[in-house]
VODO-924965 format. One record per residue (C-alpha): residue in three letters; x, y, z; residue number from 1; chain. Coordinates in nm, 4 decimals, m for minus. Layout:
<nodes>
NODE ALA X Y Z NUM A
...
</nodes>
This chain:
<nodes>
NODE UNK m0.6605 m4.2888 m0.5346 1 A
NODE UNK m0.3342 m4.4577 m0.4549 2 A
NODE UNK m0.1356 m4.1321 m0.3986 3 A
NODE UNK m0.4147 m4.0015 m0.1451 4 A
NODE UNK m0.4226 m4.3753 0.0325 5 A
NODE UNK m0.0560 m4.2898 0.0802 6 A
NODE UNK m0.1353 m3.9678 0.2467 7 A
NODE UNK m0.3465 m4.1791 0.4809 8 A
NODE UNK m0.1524 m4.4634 0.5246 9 A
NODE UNK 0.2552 m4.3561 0.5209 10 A
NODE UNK 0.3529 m4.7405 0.5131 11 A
NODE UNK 0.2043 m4.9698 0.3300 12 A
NODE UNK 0.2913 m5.3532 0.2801 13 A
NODE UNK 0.0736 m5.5770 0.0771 14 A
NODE UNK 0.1906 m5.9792 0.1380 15 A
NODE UNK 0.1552 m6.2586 m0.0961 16 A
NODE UNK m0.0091 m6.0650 m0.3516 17 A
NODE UNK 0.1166 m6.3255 m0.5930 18 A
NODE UNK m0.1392 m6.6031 m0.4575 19 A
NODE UNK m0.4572 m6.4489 m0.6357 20 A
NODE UNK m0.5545 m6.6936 m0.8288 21 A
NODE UNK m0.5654 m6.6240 m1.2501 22 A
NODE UNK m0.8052 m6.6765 m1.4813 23 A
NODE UNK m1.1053 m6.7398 m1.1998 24 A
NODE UNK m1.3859 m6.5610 m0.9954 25 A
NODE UNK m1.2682 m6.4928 m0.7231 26 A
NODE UNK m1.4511 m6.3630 m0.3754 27 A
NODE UNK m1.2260 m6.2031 m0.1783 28 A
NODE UNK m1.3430 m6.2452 0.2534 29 A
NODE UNK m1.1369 m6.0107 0.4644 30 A
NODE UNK m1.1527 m5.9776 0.8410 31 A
NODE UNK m1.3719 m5.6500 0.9437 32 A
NODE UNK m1.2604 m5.3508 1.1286 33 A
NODE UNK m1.2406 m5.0362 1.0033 34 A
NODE UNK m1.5414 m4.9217 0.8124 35 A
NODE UNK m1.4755 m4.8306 0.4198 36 A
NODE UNK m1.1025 m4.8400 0.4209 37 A
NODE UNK m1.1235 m5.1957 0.4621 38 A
NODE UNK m1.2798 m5.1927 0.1252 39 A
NODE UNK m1.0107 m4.9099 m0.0257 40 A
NODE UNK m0.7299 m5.1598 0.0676 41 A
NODE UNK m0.9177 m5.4774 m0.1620 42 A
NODE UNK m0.8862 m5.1805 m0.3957 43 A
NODE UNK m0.5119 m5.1482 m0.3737 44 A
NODE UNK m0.4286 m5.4762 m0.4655 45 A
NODE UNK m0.6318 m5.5126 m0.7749 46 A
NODE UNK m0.5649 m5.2831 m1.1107 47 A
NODE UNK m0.9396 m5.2926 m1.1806 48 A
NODE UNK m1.2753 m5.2532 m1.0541 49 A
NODE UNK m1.4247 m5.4606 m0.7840 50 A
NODE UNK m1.7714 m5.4784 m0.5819 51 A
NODE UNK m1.8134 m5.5434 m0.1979 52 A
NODE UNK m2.1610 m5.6089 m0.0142 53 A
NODE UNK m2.2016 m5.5025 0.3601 54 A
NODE UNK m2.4989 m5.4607 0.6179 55 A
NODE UNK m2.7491 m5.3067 0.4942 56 A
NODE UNK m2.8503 m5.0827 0.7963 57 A
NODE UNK m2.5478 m4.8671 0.7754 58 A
NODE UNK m2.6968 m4.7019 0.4369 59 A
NODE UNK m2.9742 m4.5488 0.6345 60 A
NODE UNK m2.6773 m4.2253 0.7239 61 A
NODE UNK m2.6806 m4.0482 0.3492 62 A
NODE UNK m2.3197 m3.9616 0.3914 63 A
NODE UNK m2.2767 m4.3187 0.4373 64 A
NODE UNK m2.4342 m4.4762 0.1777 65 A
NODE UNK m2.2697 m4.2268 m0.0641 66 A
NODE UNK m1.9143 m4.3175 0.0985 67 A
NODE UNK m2.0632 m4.6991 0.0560 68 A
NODE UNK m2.1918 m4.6428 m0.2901 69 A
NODE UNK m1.8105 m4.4853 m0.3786 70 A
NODE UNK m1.6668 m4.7736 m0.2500 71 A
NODE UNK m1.8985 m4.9937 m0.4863 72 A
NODE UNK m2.0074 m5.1604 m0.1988 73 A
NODE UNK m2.3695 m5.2937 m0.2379 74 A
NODE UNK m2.5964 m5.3901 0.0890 75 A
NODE UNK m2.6909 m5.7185 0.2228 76 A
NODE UNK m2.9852 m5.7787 0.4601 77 A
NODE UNK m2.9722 m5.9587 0.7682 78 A
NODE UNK m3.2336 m6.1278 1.0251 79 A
NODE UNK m3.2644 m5.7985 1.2078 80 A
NODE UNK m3.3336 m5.6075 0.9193 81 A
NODE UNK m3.6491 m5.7755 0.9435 82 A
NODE UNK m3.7552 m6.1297 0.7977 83 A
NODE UNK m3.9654 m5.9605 0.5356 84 A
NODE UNK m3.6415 m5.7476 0.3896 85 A
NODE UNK m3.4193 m6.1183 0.3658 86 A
NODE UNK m3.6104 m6.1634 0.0330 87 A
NODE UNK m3.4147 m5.9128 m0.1294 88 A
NODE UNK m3.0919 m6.0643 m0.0794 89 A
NODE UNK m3.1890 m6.3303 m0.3384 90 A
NODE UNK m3.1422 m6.0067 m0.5761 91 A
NODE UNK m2.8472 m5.9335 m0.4158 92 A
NODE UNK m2.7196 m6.2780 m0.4785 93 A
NODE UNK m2.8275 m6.2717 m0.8106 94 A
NODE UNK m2.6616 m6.0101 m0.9016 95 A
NODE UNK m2.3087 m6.1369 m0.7284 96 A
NODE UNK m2.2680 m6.4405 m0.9552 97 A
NODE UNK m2.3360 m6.1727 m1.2685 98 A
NODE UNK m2.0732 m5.9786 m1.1097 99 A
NODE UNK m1.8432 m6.2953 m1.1180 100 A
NODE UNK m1.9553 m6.4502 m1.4379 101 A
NODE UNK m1.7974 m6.1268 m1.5773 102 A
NODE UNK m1.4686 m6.1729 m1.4365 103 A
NODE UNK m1.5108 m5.8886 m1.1485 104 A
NODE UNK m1.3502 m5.9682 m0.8328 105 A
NODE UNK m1.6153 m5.9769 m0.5530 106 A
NODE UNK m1.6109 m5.8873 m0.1404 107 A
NODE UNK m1.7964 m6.0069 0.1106 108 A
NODE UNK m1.6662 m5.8955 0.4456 109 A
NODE UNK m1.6394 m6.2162 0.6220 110 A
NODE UNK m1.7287 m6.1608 0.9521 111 A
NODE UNK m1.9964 m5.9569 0.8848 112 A
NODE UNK m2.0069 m5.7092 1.1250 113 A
NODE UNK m1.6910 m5.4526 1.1826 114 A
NODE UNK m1.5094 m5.4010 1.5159 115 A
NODE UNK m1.2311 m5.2250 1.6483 116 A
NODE UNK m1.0702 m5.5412 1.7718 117 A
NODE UNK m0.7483 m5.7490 1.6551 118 A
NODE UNK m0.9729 m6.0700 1.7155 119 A
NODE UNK m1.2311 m6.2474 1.4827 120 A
NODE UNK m1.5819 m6.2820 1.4863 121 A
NODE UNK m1.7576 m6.6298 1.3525 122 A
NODE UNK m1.7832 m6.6245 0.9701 123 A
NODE UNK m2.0905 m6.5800 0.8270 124 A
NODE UNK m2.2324 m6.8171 0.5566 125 A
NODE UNK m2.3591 m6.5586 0.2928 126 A
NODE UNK m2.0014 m6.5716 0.0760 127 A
NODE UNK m2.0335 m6.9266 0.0518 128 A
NODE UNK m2.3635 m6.9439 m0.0919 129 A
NODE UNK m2.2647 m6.6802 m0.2979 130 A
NODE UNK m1.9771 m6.8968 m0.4215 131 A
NODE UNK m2.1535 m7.2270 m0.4486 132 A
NODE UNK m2.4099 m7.1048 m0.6952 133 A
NODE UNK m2.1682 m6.9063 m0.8939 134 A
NODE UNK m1.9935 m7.2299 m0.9573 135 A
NODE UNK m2.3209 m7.4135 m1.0520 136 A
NODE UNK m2.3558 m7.1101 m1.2998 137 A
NODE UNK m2.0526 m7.1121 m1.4157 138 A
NODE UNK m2.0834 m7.5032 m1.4849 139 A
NODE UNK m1.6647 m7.5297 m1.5403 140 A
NODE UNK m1.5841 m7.2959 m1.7817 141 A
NODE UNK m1.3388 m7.1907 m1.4402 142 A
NODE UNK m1.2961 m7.2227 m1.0951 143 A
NODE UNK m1.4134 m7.0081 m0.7823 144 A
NODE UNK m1.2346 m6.9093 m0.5245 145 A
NODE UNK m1.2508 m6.7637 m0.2098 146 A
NODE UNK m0.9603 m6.5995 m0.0626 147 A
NODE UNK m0.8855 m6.5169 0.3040 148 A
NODE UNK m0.7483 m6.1473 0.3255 149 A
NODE UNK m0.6246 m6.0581 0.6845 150 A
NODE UNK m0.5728 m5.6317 0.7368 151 A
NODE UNK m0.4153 m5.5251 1.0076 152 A
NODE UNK m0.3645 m5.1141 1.1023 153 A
NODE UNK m0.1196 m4.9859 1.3493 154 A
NODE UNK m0.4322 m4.7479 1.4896 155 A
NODE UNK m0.8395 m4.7262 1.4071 156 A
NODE UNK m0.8806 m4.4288 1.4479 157 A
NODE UNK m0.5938 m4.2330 1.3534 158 A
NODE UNK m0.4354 m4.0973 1.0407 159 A
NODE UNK m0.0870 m4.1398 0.8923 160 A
NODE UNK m0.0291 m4.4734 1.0495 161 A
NODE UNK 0.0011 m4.8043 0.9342 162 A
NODE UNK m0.1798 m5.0969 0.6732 163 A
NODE UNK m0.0466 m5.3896 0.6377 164 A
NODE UNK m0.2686 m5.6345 0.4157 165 A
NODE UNK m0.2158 m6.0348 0.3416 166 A
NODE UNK m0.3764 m6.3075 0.1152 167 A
NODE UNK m0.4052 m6.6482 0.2424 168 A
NODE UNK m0.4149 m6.9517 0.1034 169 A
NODE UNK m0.7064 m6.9392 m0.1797 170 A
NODE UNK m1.0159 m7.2035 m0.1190 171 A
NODE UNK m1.0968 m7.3533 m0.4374 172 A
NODE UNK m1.4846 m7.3700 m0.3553 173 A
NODE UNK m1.5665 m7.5423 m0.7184 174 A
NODE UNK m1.3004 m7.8219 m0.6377 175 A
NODE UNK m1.4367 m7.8782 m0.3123 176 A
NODE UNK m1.7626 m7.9406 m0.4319 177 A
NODE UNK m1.6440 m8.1756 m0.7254 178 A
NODE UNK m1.4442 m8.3874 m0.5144 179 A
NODE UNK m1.7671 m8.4313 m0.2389 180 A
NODE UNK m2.0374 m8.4583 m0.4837 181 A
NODE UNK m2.2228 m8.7215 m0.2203 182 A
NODE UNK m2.2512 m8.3885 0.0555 183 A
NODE UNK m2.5591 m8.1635 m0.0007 184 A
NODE UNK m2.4855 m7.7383 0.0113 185 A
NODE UNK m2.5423 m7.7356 0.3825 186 A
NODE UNK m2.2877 m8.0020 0.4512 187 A
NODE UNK m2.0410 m7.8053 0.1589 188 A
NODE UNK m2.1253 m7.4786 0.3350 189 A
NODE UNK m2.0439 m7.6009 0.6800 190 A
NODE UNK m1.7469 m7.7907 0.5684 191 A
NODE UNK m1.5854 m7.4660 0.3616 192 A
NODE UNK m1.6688 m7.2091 0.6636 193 A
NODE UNK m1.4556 m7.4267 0.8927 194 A
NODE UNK m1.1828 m7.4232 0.6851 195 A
NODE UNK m1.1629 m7.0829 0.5671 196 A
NODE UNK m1.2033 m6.9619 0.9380 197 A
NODE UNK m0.8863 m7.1465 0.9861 198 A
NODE UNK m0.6904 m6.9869 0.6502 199 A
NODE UNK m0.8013 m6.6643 0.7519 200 A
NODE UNK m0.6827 m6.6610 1.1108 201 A
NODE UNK m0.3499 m6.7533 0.9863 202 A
NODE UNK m0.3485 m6.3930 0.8171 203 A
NODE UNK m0.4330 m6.1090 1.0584 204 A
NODE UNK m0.3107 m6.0643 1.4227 205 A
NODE UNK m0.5970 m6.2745 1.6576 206 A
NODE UNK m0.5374 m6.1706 2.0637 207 A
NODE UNK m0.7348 m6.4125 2.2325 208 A
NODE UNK m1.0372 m6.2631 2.3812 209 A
NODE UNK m1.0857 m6.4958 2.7349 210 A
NODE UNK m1.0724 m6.2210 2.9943 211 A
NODE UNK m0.7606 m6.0281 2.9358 212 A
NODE UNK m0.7282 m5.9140 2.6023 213 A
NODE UNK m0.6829 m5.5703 2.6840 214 A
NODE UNK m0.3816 m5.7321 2.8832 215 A
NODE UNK m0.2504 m5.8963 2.6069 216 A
NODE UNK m0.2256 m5.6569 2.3555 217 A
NODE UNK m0.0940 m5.4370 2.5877 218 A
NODE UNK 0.1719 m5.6729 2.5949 219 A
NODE UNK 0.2372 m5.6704 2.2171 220 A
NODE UNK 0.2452 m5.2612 2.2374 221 A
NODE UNK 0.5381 m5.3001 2.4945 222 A
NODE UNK 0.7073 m5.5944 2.3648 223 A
NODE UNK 0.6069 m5.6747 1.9684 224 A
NODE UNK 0.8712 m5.4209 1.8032 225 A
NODE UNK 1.1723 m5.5190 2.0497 226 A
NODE UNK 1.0873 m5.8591 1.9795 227 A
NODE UNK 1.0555 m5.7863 1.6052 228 A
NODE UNK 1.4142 m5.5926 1.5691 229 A
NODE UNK 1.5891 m5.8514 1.8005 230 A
NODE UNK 1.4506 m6.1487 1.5204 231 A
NODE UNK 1.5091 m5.9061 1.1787 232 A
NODE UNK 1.7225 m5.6293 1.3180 233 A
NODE UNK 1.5883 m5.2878 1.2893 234 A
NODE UNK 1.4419 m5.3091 0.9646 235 A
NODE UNK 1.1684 m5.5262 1.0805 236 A
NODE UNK 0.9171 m5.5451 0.8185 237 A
NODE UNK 0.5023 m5.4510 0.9049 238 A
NODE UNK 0.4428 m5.9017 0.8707 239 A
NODE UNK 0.7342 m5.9032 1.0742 240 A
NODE UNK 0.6294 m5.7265 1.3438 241 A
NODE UNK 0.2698 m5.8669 1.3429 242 A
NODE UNK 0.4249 m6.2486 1.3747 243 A
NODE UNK 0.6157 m6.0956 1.6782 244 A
NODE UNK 0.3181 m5.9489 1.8100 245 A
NODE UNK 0.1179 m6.3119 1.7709 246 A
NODE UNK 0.3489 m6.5167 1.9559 247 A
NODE UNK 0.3523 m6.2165 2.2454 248 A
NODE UNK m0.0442 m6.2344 2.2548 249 A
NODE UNK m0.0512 m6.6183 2.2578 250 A
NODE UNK 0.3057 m6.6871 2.4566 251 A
NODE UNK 0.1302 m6.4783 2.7182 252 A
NODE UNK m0.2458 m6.6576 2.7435 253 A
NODE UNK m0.0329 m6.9755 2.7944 254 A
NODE UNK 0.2009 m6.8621 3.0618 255 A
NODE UNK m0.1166 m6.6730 3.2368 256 A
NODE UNK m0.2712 m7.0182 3.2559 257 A
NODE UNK 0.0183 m7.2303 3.3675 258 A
NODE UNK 0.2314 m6.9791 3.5497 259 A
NODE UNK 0.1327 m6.7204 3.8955 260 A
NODE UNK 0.4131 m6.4704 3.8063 261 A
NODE UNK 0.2816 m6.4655 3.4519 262 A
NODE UNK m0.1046 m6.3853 3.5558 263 A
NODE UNK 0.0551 m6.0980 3.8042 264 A
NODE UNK 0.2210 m5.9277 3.5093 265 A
NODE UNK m0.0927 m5.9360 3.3581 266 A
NODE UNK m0.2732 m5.7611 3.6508 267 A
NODE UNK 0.0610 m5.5109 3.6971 268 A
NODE UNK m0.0123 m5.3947 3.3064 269 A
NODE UNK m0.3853 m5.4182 3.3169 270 A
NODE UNK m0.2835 m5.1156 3.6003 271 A
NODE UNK 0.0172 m4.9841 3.3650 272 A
NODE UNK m0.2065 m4.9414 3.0892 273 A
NODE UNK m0.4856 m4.7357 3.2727 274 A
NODE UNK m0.1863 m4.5279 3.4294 275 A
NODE UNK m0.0213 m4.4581 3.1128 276 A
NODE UNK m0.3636 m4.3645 2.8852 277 A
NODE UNK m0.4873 m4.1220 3.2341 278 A
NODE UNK m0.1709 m3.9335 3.1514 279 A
NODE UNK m0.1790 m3.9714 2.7611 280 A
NODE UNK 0.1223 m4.1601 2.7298 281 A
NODE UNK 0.1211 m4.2961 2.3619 282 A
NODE UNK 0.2403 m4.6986 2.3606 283 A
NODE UNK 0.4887 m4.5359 2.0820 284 A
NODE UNK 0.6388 m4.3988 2.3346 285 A
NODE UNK 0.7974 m4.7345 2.5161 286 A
NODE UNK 1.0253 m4.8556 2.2566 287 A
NODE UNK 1.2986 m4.6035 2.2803 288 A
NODE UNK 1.6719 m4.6870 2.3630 289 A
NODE UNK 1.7422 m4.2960 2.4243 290 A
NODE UNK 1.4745 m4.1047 2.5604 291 A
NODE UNK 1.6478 m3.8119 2.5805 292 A
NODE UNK 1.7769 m3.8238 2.2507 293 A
NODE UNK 1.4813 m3.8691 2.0694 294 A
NODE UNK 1.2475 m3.6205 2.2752 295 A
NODE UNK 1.5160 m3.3560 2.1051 296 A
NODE UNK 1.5290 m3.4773 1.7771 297 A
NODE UNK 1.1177 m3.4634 1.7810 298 A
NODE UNK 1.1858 m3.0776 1.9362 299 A
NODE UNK 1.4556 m2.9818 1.6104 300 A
NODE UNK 1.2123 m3.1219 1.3884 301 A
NODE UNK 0.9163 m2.9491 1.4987 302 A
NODE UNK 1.0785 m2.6281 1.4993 303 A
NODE UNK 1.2232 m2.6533 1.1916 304 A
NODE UNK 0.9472 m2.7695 1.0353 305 A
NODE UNK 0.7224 m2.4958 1.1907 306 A
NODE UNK 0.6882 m2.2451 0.8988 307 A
NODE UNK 0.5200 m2.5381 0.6691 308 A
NODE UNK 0.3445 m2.6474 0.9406 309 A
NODE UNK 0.1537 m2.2953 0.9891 310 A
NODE UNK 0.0954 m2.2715 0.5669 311 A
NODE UNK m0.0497 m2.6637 0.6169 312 A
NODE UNK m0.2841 m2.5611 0.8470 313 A
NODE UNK m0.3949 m2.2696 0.6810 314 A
NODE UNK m0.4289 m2.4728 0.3409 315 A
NODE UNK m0.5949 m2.7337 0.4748 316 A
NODE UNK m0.8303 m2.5410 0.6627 317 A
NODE UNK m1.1201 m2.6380 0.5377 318 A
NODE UNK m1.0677 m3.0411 0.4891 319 A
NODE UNK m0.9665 m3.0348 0.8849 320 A
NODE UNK m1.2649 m2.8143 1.0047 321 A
NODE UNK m1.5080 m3.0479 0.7971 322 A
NODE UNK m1.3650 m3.3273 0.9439 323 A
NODE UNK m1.3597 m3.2309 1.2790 324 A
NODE UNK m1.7287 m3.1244 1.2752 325 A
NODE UNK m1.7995 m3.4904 1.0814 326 A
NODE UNK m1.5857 m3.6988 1.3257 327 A
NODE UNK m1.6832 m3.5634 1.5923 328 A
NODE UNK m2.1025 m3.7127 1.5542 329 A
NODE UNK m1.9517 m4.0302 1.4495 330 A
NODE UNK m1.9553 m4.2845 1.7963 331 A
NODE UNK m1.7912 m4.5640 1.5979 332 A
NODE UNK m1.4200 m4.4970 1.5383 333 A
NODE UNK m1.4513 m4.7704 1.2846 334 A
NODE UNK m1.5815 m4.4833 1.0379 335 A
NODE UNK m1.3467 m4.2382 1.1463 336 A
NODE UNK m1.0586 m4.2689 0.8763 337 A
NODE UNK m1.3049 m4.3317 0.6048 338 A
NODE UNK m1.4933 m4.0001 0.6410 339 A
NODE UNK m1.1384 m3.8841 0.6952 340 A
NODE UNK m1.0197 m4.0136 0.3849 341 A
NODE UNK m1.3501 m3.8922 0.1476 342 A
NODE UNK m1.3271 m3.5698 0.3137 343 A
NODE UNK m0.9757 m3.5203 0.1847 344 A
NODE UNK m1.0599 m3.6431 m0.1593 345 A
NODE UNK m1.3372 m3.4616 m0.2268 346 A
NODE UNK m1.2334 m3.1301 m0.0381 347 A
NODE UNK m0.8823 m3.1272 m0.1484 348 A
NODE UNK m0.9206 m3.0073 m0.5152 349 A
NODE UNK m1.1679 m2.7491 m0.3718 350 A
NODE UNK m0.8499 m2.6394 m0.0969 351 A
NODE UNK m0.5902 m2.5746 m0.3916 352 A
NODE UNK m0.8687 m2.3216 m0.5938 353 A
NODE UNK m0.8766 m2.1156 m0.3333 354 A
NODE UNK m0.5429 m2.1348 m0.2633 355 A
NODE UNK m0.4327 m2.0686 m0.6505 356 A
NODE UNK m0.7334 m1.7483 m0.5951 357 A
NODE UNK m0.5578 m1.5672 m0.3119 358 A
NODE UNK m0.2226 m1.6498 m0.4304 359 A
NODE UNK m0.1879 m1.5562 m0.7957 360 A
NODE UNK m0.4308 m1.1793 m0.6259 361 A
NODE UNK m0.1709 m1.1255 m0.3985 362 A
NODE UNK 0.1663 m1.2381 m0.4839 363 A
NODE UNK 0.4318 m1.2619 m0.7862 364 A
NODE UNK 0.3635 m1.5827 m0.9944 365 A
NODE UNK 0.6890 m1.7243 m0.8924 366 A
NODE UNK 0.5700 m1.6612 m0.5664 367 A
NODE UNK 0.1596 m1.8434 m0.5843 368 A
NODE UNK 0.2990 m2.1324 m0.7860 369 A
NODE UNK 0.5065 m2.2705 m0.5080 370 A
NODE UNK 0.2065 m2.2156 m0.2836 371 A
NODE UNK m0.0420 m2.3830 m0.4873 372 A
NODE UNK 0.1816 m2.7082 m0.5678 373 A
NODE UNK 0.2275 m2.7211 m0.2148 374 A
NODE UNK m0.1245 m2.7836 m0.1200 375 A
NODE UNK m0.1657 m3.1555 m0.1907 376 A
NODE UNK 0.0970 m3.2767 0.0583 377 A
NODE UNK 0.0191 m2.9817 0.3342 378 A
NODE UNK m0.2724 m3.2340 0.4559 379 A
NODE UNK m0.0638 m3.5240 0.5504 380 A
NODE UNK 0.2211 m3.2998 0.6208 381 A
NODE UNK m0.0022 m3.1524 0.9098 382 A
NODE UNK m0.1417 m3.4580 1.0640 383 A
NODE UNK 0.2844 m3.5972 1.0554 384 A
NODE UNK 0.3127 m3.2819 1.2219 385 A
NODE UNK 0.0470 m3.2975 1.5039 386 A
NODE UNK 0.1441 m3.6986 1.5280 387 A
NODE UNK 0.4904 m3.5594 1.6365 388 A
NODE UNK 0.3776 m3.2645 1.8612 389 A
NODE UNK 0.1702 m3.5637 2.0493 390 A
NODE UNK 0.4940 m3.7738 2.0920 391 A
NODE UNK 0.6700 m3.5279 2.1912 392 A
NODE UNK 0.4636 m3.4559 2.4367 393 A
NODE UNK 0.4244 m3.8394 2.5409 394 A
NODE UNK 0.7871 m3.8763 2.5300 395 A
NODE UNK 0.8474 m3.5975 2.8008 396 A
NODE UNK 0.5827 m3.7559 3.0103 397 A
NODE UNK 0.7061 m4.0847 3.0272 398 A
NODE UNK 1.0719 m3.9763 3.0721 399 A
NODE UNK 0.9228 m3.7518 3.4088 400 A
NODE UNK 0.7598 m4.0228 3.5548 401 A
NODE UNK 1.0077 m4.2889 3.7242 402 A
NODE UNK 0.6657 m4.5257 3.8739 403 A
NODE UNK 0.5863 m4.5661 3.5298 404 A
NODE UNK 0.9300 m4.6456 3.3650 405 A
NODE UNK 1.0051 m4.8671 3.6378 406 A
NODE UNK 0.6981 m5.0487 3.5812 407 A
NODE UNK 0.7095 m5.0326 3.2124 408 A
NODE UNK 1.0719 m5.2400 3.2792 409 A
NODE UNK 0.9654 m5.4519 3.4592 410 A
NODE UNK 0.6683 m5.6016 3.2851 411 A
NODE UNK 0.9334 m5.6274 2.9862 412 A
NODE UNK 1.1457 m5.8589 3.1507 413 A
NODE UNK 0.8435 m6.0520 3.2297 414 A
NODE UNK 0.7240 m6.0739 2.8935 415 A
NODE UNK 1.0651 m6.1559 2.7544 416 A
NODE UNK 1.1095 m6.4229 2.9915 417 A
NODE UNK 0.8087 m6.6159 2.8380 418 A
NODE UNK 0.8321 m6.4625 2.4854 419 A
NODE UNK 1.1988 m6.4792 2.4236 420 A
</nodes>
């Protein structure tokens, strides 16, 4: 699991790990916005088994509930599911405060919907009431918690990119309650929600969504990794360049509310941005000091790379066709790396059979062996591949068109002006 999570995700940084709290149940509530990966990354932390819960009308797909049911992720019903269908969550909660009687980590995706936003949605209430009667089951023998558990990806929707995962500061839901016994569960419920809203925002990259977010984050695309290597020098870490891209995003709102030149850099990027995705110019493509330089060091690579690059594709024929064909019915990008991701695991063992078949028929063992051990990395070796053949072609599109560079500087100086 953890060697094919790499394939999906090349970098990987998992923050304040440390804070999970020992010796408790504990109900982890992460922010919401990529399907069933969300749920693989819970997985990453933890060197056992854990259970989620999510909306129960996304089990109506078969392929989805299986990839749900993988995932150990149960479903949870919600006002429009239908009022008569809410009376099965009370077996649903039931069954939660087993799971955390028996020292199983539990999820509950806090904002209980997903969306392909770096924002946050109102928490709902279901994890605390969750966590309230497992400590009134529990009755002392230790603690719950509920920790906030920010994810942020450097793309939705694509593969070989970016995860980088934090823990916040853990609520201690029991202590709460013991040191307000006078409040009833609605007051405790209330009272908890606020403050792990807060805890949580603290941990994943929130653009504020008044108008221009689009705008904004735009902003952190151009800005957020300068910023980041001019703070930590080029070795900026993945937390690193998220706090860079948080005080770009809310530097930004406040100068667009206090300051003209500020709101008509936001209007000359809301125009950049439209420009630049028209042409398919990749935002990866801004933060280069030598354009020139690194539109032929993507052009070496690619060539020399080329002859592993034709056996990828041929090995991993079948994982890409399937997932093209699945991908391609699936609307919600939100699902996209997750079928992307079961795809590969389930398809992948299939891949090297027939590739150990046609090899070891056709060629000199010392020949197929090579071959076959080659197959498990040709599938992220491929997408690498393609990932550079697109910024390559980016690259050469932003260094041909001067209106766009020149704009692209000067929103930058803008931004620095306000962001530092």
């Amino acid at each position: 699991m953890r060697k094919l999570f790499s394939s999906a995700y090349y970098r990987q940084e998992y923050v304040d790990t440390e804070k999970i709290p020992q010796d408790a149940a504990i109900i982890f509530g992460p922010n919401h916005s990529n399907a069933a990966i969300d749920a693989i990354s819970v997985m990453m932390i933890l060197h056992g088994p854990a259970v989620f819960v999510a909306r129960a009308d996304i089990f109506k797909s078969k392929f989805l509930a299986f990839l749900l049911n993988f995932c150990k992720i149960m479903p949870i019903m919600r006002m429009r599911d239908g009022y008569e269908n809410l009376s099965k969550n009370k077996e649903i909660m039931d069954e939660s405060v087993r799971i955390l009687n028996c020292n199983v980590p539990f999820c509950i995706f806090s904002e209980g919907t997903h969306r392909t936003m770096r924002n946050q949605l109102p928490i709902v209430k279901g994890m605390f009431r969750i966590a309230l009667q497992a400590s009134e089951s529990l009755k002392g023998k230790k603690d719950v918690y509920i920790l906030p558990y920010g994810i942020e990806y450097g793309s939705y929707n694509n593969y070989r990119t970016s995860i980088l995962t934090q823990i916040g500061e853990p609520l201690n839901v029991s202590a709460f309650v013991r040191e307000h016994p006078e409040m009833s569960d609605v007051e405790h419920i209330n009272e908890l929600r606020k403050e792990f809203e807060q805890r949580l925002r603290k941990v994943h990259l929130i653009v504020p969504n008044n108008g221009c977010y689009d705008e904004l984050y735009e902003c952190c695309l151009i800005e957020g990794e300068d910023l980041a290597e001019r703070r930590h020098g080029k070795k900026f870490s993945l937390l690193q360049r998220r706090e860079a891209n948080q005080h770009i995003a809310n530097a930004m709102e406040q100068a667009r509310l206090e300051h003209e030149d500020a709101q008509q850099c936001l209007e000359q990027v809301k125009a950049f941005e439209k420009a630049r995705k028209e042409q398919k110019i990749s935002a990866r493509s801004f933060n280069k000091k030598n354009r020139m330089l690194s539109i032929l060091t993507k052009v070496l690579m690619l060539i020399i790379t080329l002859p592993y690059a034709i056996y990828s594709t041929i090995a991993s024929s079948l994982i890409l066709i399937v997932n093209g064909l699945l991908v391609k019915k699936m609307k919600d990008i939100a699902f996209h790396n997750s079928a992307r991701f079961v795809i590969e695991w389930l398809l992948m063992p299939l891949s090297a059979i027939i590739i150990a078949i046609i090899a070891f028929c056709n060629f000199a063992w010392w020949i197929a062996l090579p071959l076959v051990l080659l197959v498990p990395p040709a599938h992220a070796f491929i997408h690498s591949y393609a990932k550079t053949a697109r910024l390559l072609r980016s690259d050469i599109r932003l260094y041909r068109n001067k209106t766009l560079l020149n704009q692209l500087e000067s929103i930058r100086k803008t931004i620095v002006k306000y962001c530092g």
